[in-house]
N, C-alpha and C positions, 0 to 999 in steps of 0.2 A: 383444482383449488389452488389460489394462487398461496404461495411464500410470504413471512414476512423477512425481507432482505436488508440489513443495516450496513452502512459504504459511510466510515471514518473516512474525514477528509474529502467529504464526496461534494462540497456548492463548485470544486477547482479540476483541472488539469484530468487525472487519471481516472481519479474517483466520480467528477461530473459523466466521464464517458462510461465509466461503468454503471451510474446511478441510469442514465439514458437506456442501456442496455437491459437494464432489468425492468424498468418500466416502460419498456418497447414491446418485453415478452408478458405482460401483463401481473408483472408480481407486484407487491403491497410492500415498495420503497421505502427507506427513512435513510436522510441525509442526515451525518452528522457533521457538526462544524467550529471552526473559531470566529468566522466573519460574518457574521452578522446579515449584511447586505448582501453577499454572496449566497447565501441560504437563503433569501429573501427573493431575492430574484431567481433562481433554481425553482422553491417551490410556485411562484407566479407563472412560472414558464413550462414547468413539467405536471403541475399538482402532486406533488409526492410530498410526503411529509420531512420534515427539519425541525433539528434540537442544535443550540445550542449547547457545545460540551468541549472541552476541555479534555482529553483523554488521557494527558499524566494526571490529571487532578483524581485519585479514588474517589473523593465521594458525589463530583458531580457522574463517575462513569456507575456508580451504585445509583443513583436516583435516576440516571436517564433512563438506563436499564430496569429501571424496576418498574417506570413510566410504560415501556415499549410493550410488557408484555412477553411471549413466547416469540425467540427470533429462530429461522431456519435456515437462515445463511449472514455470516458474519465476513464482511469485508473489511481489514485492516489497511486502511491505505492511506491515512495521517504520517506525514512525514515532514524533515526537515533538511537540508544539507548545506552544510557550510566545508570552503576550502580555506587550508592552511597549511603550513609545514609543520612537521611535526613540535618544532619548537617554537612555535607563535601559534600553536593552538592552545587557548586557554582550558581550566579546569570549566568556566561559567558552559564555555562552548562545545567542550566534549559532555558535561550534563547535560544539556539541552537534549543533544542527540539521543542520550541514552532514555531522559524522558519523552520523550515523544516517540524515537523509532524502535523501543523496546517494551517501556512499561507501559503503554498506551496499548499496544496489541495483549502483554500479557493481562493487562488490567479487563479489556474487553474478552477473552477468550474467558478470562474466569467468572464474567459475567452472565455466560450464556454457555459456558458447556455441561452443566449441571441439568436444565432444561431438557439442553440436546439429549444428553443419554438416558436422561429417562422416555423419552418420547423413542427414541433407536434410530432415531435419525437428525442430520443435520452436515453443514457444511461451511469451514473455515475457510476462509485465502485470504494470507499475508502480501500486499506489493512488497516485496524486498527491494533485491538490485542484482546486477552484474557482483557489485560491489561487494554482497552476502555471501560472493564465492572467491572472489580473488583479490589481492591489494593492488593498491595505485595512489602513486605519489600526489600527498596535499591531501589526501582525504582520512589520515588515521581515523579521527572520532566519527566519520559518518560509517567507512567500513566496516571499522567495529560494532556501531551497533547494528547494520546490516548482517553481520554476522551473526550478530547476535538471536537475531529478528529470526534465521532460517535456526538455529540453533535450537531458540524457542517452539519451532515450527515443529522440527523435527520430535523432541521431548513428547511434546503434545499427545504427537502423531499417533506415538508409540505407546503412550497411556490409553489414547481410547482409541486402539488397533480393536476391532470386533464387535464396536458397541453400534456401527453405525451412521457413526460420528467420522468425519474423514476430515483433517488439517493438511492443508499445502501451502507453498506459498509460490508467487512468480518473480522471476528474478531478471526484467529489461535493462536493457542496455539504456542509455542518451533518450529521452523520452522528451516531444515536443511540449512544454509544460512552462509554467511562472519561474518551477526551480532550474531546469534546465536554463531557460533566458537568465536567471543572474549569475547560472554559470558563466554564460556565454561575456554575460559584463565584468565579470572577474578576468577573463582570458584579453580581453581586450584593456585591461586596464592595466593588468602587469606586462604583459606583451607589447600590448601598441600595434596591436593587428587589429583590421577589419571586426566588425559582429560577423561578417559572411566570410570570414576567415578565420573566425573564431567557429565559428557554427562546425563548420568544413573537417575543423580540428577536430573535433568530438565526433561527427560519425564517422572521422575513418576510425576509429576505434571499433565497428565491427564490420563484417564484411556486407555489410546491408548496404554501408557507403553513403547513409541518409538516418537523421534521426526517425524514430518510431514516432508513429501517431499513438495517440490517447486511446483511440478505438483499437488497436492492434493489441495492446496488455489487455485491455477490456473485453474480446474474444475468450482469450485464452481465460480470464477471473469465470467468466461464461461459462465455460466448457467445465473448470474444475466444481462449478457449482452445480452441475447436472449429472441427472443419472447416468449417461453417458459416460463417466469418471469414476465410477461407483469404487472401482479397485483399486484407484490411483490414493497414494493414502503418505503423509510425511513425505512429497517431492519437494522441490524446491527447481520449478522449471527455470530453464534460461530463453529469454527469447530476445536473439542479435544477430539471428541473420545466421548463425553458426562457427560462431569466434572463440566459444565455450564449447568444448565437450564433453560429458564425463557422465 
């Protein structure tokens, strides 16, 4: 019997290869999204279903959820990143992050963990980052709410330890994606380096020595969403090749 599997952020980048993955293994997909045409063309192309949603917005993440039904795998993979120094990051900019890369997972985990634990089963994964475990200059507000995000991860975790219900999240390095590319045009704009010298810059940051593909996180969102996982319960994986250990 197949899943019904909900992937925030999913017409784009991480979340499109995870939505592909789950409706490769034959589960009952729903994209969520901000772009319109991007869902649009997603569902033409996959047939999986797409909602317009807004995931800092509470009451559009209550009626989409309340729309969807009983969900049995919840993918948090709405995100945003912007760079700065710490004192040319704005308050507008550091909210942004904390909406989207934190109240958007918490707002959807409380939308569906109620469901889960009555039913005794069910399975979370938060995309985080590298970023959710370590700092690195120019990124305070995204780190932070990266941190935030495995923080929330782990809390979760720990509430519904035994119900069934198991919360993790993944945490990639440089990932080949829209956000990663305006990295890449930030590096080149304060710099004055190459894009392919910009690029270069960001995977030697882990010893992979190459950004990650989309498919490569989407394995791993895979694995923790199957039984196969079953014990794995409040991790917060790293995946960069092995530049993190802990």
């Amino acid at each position: 019997m197949s899943r019904t599997v909900v992937v925030t952020g999913g017409a784009k980048g991480i979340g499109r290869a995870v939505v592909e993955r789950f409706a490769a293994a034959g589960e009952n997909v729903v994209a969520l999204g901000r772009d319109q045409p991007a869902l649009d063309a997603l569902r033409a192309q996959l047939g999986v279903r797409t909602f317009a949603c807004d995931v800092s917005d509470e009451r559009a993440v209550i009626e989409t959820f309340a729309a969807l039904g009983e969900v049995d795998v919840l993918v948090n993979n709405a995100g945003i990143a912007e760079t700065a120094p710490l004192t040319r990051t704005s308050l507008e900019s550091w909210g942004r992050h904390f909406d989207v890369n934190v109240t958007g997972p918490f707002l959807c985990m409380r939308a569906v963990v109620t469901g889960m634990r009555e039913r005794g089963h069910g399975a979370i994964v938060t995309v985080a980052s590298t970023a959710g475990r370590i700092g690195a200059p120019y990124t305070s507000a995204y780190t932070a709410s990266k941190h935030a995000a495995v923080g929330l991860t782990r809390a979760v975790a720990s509430e519904l330890a035994g119900t069934g219900v198991r919360v993790n999240a993944v945490c990639p390095t440089f990932v080949r994606t829209e956000l990663t590319a305006r990295s890449i045009e930030r590096i080149v704009e304060l710099t004055g380096r190459s894009p392919q010298e910009s690029e270069r810059a960001l995977a030697a940051s882990s010893p992979l020595g190459r950004l990650l593909e989309p498919d490569e996180v989407a394995d791993t969102v895979m694995f923790l969403a199957s039984p196969a996982s079953a014990s794995i319960n409040g991790q917060a994986i790293v995946i960069d090749g092995g530049g993190l250990q802990a």
